[in-house]
N, C-alpha and C positions, 0 to 999 in steps of 0.2 A: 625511451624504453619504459614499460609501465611495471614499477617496482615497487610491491606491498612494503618490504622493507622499509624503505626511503622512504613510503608512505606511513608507516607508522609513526615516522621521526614525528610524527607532526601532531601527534596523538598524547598527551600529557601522560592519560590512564594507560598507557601501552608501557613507562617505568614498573608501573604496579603490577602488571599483568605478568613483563619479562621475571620479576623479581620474585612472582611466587609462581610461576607455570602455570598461568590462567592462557587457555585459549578460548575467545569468545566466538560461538558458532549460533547465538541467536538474533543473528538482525535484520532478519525478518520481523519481528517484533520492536527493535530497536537498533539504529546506530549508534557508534562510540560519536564523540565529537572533535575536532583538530583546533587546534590552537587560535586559526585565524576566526571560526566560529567565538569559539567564549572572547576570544578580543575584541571582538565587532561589539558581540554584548557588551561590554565590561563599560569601551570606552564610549557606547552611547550611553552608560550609566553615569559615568564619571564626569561626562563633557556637555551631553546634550538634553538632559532627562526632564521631559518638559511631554504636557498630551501635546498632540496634532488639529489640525486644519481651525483652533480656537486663537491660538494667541498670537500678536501681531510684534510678539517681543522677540529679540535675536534668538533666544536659545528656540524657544517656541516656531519660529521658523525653521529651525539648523533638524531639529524634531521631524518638522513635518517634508522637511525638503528630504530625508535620509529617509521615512519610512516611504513617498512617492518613490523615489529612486529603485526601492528596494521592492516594490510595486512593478514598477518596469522591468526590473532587471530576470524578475521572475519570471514574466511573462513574455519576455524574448528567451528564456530557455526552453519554453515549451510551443515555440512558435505563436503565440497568443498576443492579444490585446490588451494593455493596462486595465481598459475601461470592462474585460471580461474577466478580470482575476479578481475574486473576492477572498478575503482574507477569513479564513474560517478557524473553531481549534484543530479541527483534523480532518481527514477525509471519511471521518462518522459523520462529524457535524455536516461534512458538506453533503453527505448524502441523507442525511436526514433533512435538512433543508429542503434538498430538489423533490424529494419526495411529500416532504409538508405542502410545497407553494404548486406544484401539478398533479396534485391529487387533486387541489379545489381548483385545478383548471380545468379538467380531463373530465367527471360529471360520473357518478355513479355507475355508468354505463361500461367505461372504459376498462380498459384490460393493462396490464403490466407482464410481462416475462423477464424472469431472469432466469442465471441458471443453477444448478445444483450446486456446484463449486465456488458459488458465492461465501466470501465472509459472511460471517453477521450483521452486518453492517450494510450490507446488500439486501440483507434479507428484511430484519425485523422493520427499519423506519415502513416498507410499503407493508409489513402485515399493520402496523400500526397507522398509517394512511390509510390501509382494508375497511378496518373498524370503525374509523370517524370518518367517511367518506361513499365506503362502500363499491372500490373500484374493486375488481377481482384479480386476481396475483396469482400467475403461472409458473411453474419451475419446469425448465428445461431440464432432461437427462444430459447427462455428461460422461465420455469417455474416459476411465482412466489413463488410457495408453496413446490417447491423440488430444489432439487441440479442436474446440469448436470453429466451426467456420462457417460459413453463410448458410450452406446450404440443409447444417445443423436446425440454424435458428427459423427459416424460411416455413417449416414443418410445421411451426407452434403458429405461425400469425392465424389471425384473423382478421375480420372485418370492425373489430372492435377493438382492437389491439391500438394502445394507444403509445406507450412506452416499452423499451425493450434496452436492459440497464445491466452490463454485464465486465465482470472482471476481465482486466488485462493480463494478467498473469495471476496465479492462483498460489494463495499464502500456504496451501497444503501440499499438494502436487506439483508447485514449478511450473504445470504449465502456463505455453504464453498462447494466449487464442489468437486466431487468425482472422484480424478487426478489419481488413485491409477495405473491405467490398461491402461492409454493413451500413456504415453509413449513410451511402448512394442509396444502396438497397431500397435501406429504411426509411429515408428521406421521399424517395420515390412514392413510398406508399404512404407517407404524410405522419410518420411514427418518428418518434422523437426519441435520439440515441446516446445512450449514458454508459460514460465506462467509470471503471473503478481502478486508478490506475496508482494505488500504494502499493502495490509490489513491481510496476513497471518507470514509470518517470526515475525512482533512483540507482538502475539496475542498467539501462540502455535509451538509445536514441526515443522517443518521442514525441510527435509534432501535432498539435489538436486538428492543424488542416490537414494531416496527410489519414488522420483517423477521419477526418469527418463527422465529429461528434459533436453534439449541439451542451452537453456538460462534462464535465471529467474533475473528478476528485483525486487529490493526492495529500501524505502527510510528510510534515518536515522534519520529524525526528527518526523518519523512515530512510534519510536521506541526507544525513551530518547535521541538520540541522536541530532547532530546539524544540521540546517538546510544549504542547499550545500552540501550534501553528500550523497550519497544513490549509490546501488553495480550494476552493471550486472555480475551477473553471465554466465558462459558460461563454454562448453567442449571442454576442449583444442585444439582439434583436429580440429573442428567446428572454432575455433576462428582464429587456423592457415590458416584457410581456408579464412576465410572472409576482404575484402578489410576493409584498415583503415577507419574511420568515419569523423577525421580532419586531416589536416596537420600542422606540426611545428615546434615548437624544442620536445625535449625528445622523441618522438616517432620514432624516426629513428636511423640506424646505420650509414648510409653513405649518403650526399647528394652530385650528381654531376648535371652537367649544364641542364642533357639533361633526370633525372630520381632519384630518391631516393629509396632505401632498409631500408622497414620500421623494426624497433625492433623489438625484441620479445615479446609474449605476457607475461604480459598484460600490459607493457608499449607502446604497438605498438598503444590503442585504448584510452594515457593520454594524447593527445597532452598540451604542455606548462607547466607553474607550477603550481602542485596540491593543489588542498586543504587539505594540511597538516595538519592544527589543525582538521579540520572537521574528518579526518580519525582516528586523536588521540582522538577526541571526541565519536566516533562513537564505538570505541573499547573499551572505558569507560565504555560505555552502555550496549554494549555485555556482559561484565564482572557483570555490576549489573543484566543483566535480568538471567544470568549465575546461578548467588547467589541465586536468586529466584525460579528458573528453572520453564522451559518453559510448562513443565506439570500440575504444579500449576498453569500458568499464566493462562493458558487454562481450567483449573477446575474454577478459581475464576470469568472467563468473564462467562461458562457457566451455574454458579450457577446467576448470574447477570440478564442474558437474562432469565431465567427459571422464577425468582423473577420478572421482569419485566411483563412478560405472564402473571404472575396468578393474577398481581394487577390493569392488565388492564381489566381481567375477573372483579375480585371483584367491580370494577368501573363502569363497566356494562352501559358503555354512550354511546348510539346510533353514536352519530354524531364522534366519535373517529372513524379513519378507519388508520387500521396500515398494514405495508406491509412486507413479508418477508415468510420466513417458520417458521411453527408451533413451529415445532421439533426441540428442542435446540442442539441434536445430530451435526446437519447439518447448526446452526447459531452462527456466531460469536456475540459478546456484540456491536448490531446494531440495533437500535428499530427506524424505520421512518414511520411518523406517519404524519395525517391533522385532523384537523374542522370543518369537513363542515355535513349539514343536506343537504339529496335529497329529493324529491318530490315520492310521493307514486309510480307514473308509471317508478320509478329509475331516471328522470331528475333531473337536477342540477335545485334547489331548490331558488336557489342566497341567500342563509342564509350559508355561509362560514368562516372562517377565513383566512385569507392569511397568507404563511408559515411565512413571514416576522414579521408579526406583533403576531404572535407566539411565536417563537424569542425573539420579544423585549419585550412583555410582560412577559414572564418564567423567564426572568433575574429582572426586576422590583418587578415582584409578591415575586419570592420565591429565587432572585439570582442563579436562573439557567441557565448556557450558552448554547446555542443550536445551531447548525449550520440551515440555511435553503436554498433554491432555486435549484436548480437540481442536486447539487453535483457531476455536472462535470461527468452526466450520464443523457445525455438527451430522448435516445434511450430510454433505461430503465423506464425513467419518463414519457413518452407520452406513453409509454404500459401501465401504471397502470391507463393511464385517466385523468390524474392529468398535472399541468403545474411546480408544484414544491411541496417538502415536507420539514417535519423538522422534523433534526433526531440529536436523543441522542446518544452518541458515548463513551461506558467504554473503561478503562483500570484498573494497577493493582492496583491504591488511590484511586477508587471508591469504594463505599458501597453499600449496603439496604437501609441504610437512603439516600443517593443520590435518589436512584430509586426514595424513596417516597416521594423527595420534586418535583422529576419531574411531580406525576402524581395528587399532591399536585397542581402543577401549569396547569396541563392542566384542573383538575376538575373545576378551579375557573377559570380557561379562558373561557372552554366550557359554563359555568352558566351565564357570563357576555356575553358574547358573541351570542349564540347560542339562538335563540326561537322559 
């Protein structure tokens, strides 16, 4: 049985939370962390604390044998390859990356699409690859009310379309796109396929072969684990290909006066020394989200959103205007929502709430935490009309009763607020 409860026991900061009526609803931004995570750290601090793949002394082995490990271990949760998971701070850094080393692959000429509902993180590394490169950077339109799918993306190629780099699940919306068939697609047509999967790897099942993606980024504090660490993934073949990202130590095999021969992958893209505990943290994580399994994780977010839906129906208050798709099918546990009343001919009414003071109010009213302001998707947010929202974000220690102190707090903000 999968029991948020019982799942909390495991959560230190959950005494503090019970103890003053903190409910945490933004992690989509960040997870709490469970005991077995900070212990993994602790005791690679205590026992083993030494850098990797340098010294040929015990503890210096015990080092480097526990961060490999924790290298593999990551990389059979996502169906993948030791020698394809690189150790990055997070899934910015990883996209900044792929976007640094195939921009000087790709030649002026080439083309980029991604979509509207991209993070930032999607978006800026290729405007900034744009500028010192010169490839050109397409934004797909995007549905509110459905998920993209092939036949979405198929509209935008070209014959210069050289990359096409697009979210798994959307940090605004919830939605989960429909990756299923892009890969082949795109491979078919010799276009190279990047997902951004920091709101999907720690939420449900995914497997880089069943995506067919030649990269995929994710972050580890999105997902129990500790914050500086997060993967790119990538296909070996793909990654032999691609110029390094930094220069240093560890990433190379030979350095002479006049050129260097960089390592193997996926040392070749670790320039300096890693963050060790962060990958022994990270592999901690894997192993409890492992115990829980990812299919339940995914059933308990989309019983969560479904619960959410029907008690924002039951609420039945005009001025709530929430954004995403209907269909819990195709949402992950993301509900972004505003305050405001408009004026009969649809104008802005100036009877609002500001997502801020949303926010601070939900946590005052009912101890509910809530993220607000554009969420680091501004494209996205100037589509919906809106300057910013505020959104509640599950995972696997959430409840029903969470849901209903959130809508607990928006009812009595709407009523104080709103006339």
């Amino acid at each position: 049985m999968f029991n948020p409860e019982e799942i909390k026991s495991h959560f230190p900061i959950f005494r503090r939370f019970e103890r003053e009526g903190i409910i945490y609803l933004d992690n989509a931004a960040t997870t709490q962390k469970p005991s077995e995570v900070i212990e993994a750290i602790v005791s690679y601090y205590e026992n083993s604390n030494s850098n990797v793949h340098r010294g040929v002394y015990r503890i210096g082995e015990e080092a480097t044998d526990l961060y490999n490990k924790s290298r593999e271990n990551i990389a059979s949760f996502i169906g993948g390859k030791p020698e394809g998971t690189i150790f990055v701070r997070n899934a910015t850094e990883g996209l900044n990356l792929a976007a640094s080393s195939l921009s000087r692959m790709i030649g002026k000429d080439g083309e980029v699409i991604v979509s509207r509902m991209e993070h930032h993180s999607n978006i800026v590394p290729w405007q900034i690859a744009s500028q010192n490169t010169g490839i050109r950077l397409k934004m797909m339109e995007s549905n509110v009310e459905s998920h993209l799918k092939w036949e979405d993306v198929e509209k935008y190629l070209t014959d210069k379309t050289k990359i096409v780099s697009i979210t798994h699940a959307s940090n605004i919306l919830g939605t989960i796109n429909d990756l299923r068939e892009m890969g082949k697609n795109l491979h078919d047509r010799g276009i190279i396929f990047i997902v951004d999967a920091a709101q999907s790897v720690p939420h449900m099942p995914v497997n880089v072969s069943d995506l067919d993606c030649d990269l995929m980024a994710f972050s580890g504090h999105k997902m129990l684990g500790p914050s500086g660490i997060g993967v790119l993934y990538g296909k070996p073949e793909l990654l032999e290909e691609m110029p390094p990202y930094m220069g240093g130590g560890e990433m190379i095999k030979e350095v002479f006066e006049d050129h260097f021969i960089p390592a193997d992958i996926p040392e070749k893209f670790e320039a300096g020394t890693p963050n060790i505990e962060g990958a022994i943290g990270l592999s901690a994580a894997v192993d409890f989200l492992k115990k829980l399994g990812m299919e339940n994780v995914r059933a308990h977010e989309k019983d969560l959103i479904s619960y959410t839906l029907r008690r924002e129906e039951e609420l039945n208050m005009p001025a709530l205007r929430s954004y995403g798709p209907r269909n819990p099918e195709i949402r992950g546990g993301i509900y972004t929502f505003n305050i405001k009343k408009d004026s009969k001919d649809g104008r802005p009414f100036g009877n609002e709430v500001h997502p801020h003071d949303i926010s601070h109010m939900a946590d005052r009213i009912e101890g509910v935490e809530l993220r607000s302001g554009h969420h680091c998707a501004m494209p996205q947010t100037v589509s919906l009309g809106v300057y910013a929202t505020a959104r509640a974000s599950y995972y696997i220690y959430n409840t029903r009763e969470d849901v209903d102190h959130l809508f607990n707090a928006i009812e009595k903000i709407g009523r104080r607020m709103i006339r």
